[in-house]
C-alpha positions in Angstrom: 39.8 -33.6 -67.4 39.6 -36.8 -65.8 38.5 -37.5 -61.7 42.2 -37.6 -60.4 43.3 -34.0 -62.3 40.2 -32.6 -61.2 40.7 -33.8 -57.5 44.1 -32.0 -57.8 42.6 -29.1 -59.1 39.9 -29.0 -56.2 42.6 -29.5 -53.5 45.3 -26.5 -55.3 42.1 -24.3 -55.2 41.3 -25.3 -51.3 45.0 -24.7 -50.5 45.3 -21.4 -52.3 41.8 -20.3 -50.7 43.0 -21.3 -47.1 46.8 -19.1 -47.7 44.7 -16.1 -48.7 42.3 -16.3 -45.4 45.2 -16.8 -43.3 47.3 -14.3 -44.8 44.1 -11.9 -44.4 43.9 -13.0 -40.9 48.1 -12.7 -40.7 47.4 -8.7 -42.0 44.9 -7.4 -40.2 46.5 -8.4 -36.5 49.9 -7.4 -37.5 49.2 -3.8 -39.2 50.5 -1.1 -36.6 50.1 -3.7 -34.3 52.7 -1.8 -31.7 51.5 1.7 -33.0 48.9 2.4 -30.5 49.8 3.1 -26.5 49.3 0.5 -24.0 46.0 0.9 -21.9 45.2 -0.2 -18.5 44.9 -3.7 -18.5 47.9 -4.1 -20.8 49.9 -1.8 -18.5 48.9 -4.4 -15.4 50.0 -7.8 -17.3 53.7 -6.0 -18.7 54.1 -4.8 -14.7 53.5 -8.7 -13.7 55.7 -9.7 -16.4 58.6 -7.7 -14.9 58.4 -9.3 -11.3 60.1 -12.5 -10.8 58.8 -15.7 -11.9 58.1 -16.9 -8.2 55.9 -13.8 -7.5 53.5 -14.3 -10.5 52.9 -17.8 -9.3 51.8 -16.6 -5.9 48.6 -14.4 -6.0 49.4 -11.7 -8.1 47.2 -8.8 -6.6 45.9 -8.6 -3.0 42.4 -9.6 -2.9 40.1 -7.1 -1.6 36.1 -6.1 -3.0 37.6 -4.9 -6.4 40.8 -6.7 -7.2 40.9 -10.0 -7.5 44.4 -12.2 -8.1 44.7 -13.0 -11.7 45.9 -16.0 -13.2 49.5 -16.4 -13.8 49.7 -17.3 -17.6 49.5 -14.2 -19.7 52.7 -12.0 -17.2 54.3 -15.6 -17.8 54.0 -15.9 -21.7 55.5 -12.2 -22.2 58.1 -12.6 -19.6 60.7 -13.5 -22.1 60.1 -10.6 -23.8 60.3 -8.0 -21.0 64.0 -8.2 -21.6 63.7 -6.8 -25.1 61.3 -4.0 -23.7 63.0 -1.1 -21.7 61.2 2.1 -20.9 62.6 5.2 -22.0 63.2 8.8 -20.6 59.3 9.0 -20.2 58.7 6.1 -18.8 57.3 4.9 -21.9 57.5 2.4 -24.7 58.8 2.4 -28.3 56.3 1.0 -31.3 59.1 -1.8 -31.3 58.4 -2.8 -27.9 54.5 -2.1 -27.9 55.2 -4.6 -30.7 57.0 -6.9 -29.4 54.2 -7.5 -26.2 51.8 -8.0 -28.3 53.0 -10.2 -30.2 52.4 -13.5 -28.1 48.4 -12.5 -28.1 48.9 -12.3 -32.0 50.6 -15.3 -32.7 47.6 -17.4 -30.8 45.5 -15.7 -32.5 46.6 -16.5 -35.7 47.0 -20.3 -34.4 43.7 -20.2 -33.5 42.4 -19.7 -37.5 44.5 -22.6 -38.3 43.1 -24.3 -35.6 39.4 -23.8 -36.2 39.8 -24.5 -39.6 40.9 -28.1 -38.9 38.3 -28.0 -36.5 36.1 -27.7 -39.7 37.5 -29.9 -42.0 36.3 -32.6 -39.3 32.6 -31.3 -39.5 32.3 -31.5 -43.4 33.4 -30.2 -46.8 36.8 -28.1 -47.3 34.6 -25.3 -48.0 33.5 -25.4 -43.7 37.1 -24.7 -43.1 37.3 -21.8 -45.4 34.0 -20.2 -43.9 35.2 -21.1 -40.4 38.4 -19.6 -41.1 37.3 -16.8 -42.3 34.5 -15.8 -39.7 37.2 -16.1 -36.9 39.9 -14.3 -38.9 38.2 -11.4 -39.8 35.9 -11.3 -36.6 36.4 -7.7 -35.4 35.8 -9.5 -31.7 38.8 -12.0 -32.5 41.3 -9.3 -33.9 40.5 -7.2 -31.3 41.9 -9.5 -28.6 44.8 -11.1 -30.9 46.1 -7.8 -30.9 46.3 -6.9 -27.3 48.7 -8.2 -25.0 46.0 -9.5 -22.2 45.0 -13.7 -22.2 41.8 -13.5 -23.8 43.4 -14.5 -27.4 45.1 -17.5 -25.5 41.4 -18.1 -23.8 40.2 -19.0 -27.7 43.1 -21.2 -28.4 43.5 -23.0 -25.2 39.7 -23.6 -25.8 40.1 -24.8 -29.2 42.4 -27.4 -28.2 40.4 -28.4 -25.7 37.0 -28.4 -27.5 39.1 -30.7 -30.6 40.0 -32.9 -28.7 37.0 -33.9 -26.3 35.7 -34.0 -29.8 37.7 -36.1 -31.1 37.5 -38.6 -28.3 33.9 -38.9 -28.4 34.0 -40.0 -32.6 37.1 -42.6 -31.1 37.9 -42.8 -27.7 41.2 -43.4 -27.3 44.4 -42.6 -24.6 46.0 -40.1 -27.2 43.3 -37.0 -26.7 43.6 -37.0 -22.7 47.1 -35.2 -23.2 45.7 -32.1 -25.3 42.6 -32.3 -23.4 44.4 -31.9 -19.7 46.8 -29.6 -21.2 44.8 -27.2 -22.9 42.3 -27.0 -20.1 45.0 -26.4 -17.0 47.0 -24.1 -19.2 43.1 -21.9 -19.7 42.3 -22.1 -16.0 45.7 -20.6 -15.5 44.9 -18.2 -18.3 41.3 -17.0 -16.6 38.9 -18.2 -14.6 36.1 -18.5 -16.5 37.5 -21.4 -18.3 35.7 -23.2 -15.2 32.8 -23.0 -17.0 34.1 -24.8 -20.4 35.0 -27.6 -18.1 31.4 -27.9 -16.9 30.4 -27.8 -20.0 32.3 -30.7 -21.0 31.7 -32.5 -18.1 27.6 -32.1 -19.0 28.7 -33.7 -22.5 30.2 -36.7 -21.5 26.8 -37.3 -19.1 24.6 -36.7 -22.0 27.0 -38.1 -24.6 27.0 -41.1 -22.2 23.5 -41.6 -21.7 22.8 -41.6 -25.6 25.8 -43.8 -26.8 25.0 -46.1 -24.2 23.3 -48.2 -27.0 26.7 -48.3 -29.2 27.8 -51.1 -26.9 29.3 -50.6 -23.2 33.0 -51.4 -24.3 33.3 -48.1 -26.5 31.4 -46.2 -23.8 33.8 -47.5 -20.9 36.8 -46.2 -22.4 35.2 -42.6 -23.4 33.9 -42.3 -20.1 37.1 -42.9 -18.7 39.4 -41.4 -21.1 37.3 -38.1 -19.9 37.5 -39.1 -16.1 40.9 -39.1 -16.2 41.3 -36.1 -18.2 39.1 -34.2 -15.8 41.1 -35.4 -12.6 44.4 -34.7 -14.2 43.4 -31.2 -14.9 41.9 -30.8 -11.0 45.5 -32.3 -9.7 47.1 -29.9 -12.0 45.0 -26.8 -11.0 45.6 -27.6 -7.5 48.2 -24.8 -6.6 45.8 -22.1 -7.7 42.5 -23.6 -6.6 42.6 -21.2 -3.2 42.9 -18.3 -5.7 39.9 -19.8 -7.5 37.8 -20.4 -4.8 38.6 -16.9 -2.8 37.5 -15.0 -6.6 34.6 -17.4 -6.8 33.1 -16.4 -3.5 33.5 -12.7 -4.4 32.1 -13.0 -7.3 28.7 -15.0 -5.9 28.7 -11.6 -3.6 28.7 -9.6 -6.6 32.2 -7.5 -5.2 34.1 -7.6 -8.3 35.1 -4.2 -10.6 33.0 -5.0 -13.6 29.3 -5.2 -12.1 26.2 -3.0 -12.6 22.8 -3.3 -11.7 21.3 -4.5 -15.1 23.1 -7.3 -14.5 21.9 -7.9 -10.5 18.8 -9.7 -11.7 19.2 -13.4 -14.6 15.9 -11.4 -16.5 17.8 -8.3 -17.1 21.1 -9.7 -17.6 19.0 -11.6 -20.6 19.4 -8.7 -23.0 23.0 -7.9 -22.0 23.5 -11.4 -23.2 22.5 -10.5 -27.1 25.8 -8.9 -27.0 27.3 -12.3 -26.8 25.9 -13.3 -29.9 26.6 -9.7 -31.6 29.9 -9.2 -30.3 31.5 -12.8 -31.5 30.8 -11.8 -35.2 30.9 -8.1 -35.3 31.3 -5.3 -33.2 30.5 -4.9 -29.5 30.1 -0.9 -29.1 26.9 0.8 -30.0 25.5 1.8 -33.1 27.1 -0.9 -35.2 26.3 -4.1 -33.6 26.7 -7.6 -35.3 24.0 -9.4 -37.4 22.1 -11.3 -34.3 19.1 -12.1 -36.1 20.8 -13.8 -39.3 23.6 -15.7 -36.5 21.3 -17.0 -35.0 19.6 -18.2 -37.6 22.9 -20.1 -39.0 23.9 -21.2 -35.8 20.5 -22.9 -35.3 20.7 -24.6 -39.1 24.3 -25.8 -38.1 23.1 -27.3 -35.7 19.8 -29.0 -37.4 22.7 -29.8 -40.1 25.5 -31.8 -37.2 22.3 -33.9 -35.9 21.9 -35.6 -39.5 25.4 -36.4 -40.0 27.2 -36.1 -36.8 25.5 -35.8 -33.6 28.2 -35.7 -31.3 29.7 -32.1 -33.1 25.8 -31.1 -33.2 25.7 -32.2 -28.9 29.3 -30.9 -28.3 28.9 -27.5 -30.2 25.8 -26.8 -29.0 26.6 -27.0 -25.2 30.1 -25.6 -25.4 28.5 -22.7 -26.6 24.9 -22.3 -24.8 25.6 -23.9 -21.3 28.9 -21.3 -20.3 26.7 -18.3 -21.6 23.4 -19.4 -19.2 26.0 -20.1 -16.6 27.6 -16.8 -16.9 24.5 -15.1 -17.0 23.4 -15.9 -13.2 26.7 -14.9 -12.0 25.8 -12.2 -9.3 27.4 -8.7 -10.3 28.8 -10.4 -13.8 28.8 -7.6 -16.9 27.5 -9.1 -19.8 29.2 -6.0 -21.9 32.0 -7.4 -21.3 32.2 -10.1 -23.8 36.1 -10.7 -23.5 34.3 -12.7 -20.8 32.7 -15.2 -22.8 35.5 -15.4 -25.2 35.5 -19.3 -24.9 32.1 -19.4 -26.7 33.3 -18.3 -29.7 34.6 -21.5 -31.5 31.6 -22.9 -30.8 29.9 -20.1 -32.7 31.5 -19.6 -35.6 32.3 -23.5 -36.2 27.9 -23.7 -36.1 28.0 -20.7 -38.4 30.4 -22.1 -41.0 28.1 -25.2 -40.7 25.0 -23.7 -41.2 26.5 -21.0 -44.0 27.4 -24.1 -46.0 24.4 -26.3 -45.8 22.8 -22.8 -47.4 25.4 -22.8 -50.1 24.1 -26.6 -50.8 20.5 -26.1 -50.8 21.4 -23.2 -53.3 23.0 -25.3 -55.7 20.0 -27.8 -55.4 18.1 -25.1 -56.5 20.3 -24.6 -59.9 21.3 -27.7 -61.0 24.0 -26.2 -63.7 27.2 -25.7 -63.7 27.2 -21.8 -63.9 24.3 -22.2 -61.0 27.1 -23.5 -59.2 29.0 -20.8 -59.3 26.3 -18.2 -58.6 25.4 -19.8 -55.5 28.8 -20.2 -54.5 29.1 -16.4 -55.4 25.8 -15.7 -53.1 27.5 -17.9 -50.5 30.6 -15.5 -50.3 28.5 -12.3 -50.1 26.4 -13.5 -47.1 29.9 -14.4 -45.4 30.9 -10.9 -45.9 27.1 -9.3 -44.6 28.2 -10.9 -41.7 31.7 -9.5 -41.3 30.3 -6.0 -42.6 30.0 -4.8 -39.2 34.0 -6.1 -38.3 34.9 -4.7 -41.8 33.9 -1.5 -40.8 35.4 -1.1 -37.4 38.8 -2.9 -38.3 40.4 0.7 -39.6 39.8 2.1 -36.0 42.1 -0.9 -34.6 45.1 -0.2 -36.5 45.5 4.0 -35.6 47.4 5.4 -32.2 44.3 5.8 -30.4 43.0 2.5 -30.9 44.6 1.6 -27.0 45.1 4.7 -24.7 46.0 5.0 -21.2 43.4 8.2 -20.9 42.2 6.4 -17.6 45.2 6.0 -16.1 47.4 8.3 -13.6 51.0 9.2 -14.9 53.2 7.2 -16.9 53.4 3.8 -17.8 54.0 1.9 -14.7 55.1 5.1 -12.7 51.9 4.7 -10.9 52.4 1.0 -9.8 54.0 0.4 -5.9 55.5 -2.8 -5.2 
């Protein structure tokens, strides 16, 4: 077989592996996807999404010490399916419908494993992507959230965008990335307010990005620093409308009167071992008893990162604070729950892009162990297994997502959106 047939070969194999982790991905967020009830927080957003367009653009709930006004984007992304979905003699919905608002959430979600795998491609072998791909496709955390009809599978995507294209500017700094940039990140602060922190965190990149490019020559570092300038100030001119909304939910938050404290979480030393939930939630499950692999994560994530600073230092610099500098933000936050890791959500790519990284520098030092053709395979074949270790813990809990009690309204009074007053 000569170089160009096996080329072709290699790239028929990559394409087939990439269909079967998407279609996985496609399967496991569409199986009784509208089987289950909605529950609360569902129940809110489809209520929004039935009041005119004008009235989720204004503050959508009165802001008092436990509800605070959400972001517009999620009642505004189902609102063209609210049409579709009538409630019945019991003031309830049909599979159909359930289906049917979920469905946005799912489609992002699925965007999102295509996104992250081209992500990957950018960070080294077609084998990244495929790890990537599959981590965040098969991440119980991930399918969790594609398949509810809230904004936190948008909060991935949006932040995908986003984190591709500062990334992409840094490598070549051109005019082209400030669109996805600015667009991504309004559309995520209009998704949920904790996207505030993944614009700090690319805001402490360019500084430090900056400050070690500096010696690259000050023409290239002109025009990064002000491609990202002007990204940053188009996103504040386009977050404008709802930065009273911001601020107002800031303040309460800072005074800990929010819905979701506890008093673990008063003090930054005790909120430090709510915050291994982060790293166990993002790869397997977040309830108790079957918690993620932390230890081996970790462990990746840290040779990803060792493996980006050889070869590309500004994914190792980028990766490393999109992920670390929103968690230790989040952690001091006054009141903040760090079981709630919906809430850290935009961490994730970060994560699993560092994993993917890390996973395959192993699979490389395990063929340098077997220099042979068939040891190729067998570390390939090791390289696999330790992917699935790590989604053991999701494997296990997916069968729980896809029954009628995976979403219940058991903590709500009366039927669906009988108990809401306009």
């Amino acid at each position: 077989m000569n170089t160009n047939e096996s080329k072709t070969t290699r790239s028929r194999v990559f394409w087939l592996a990439a269909g079967l982790v998407l279609l996985a991905s496609i399967i496991v967020r569409l199986i009784g996807l509208g089987r289950a009830n909605l529950w609360t927080d569902e129940v809110d957003t489809f209520y929004m999404a039935q009041q005119p367009v004008a009235k989720i653009l204004r503050d959508k709930h009165a802001v008092d010490a436990v509800v605070m006004p959400e972001p517009p984007l999620a009642a505004l992304v189902v609102k063209p399916f609210v049409p579709a979905i009538k409630l019945n003699a019991d003031s309830d919905l049909t599979p159909r419908q359930r289906f049917l608002f979920r469905l946005p959430a799912m489609l992002a979600g699925i965007a999102s494993v295509l996104l992250v795998m081209l992500f990957a491609l950018r960070l080294g072998h077609r084998r990244v992507a495929l790890w990537a791909g599959a981590l965040l496709g098969l991440s119980y955390c991930a399918v969790y959230y594609s398949r509810e009809g809230r904004s936190y599978s948008w909060v991935v995507l949006l932040t995908l965008v986003a984190g591709y294209g500062l990334y992409r500017l840094a490598n070549r700094p051109q005019g082209k990335w400030i669109g996805p940039i600015v667009l991504a990140l309004t559309l995520g602060l209009y998704t949920h307010y904790f996207i505030a922190f993944m614009g700090v965190a690319a805001s402490c990149f360019i500084i430090v990005f900056a400050l070690w490019q500096k010696r690259e020559g000050w023409v290239y570092l002109n025009r990064f620093i002000w491609c990202a300038l002007a990204s940053i100030v188009l996103v504040l001119l386009l977050y404008a409308p709802w930065l009273p909304a911001f601020f107002r939910v800031a303040f309460l938050g800072m005074e800990g009167r929010h819905g979701y404290q506890d008093a673990a979480s008063a003090a930054p030393v005790a909120a430090l071992g709510f915050n291994l939930e982060y790293f166990r939630a993002l790869i397997g499950r977040w309830t108790v008893g079957r918690d993620g692999n932390t230890l081996p994560v970790i462990m990746l994530a840290a040779i990803g990162v060792a493996t980006l600073w050889r070869r590309d230092r500004a994914a190792a610099m980028w990766l490393t604070i999109w992920l670390l500098l929103p968690w230790l933000l989040v952690m001091f936050i006054p009141g903040s729950s760090m079981t709630h890791v919906r809430y850290l959500l935009f961490g994730m790519p970060a994560l699993l892009l560092l994993l993917a990284v890390g996973v395959d520098e192993v699979y490389l030092r395990l063929c340098q162990l077997v220099k042979t053709p068939a040891g190729t395979y067998v570390a390939l074949a090791a390289t696999i297994f330790l992917i699935f270790l790590l989604l053991l813990p999701s494997l296990l809990g997916m069968p729980e997502l896809f029954g009628e009690n995976a979403k219940c309204l058991g903590d709500t009074d009366g039927p669906l959106c009988l108990r809401f007053v306009d």
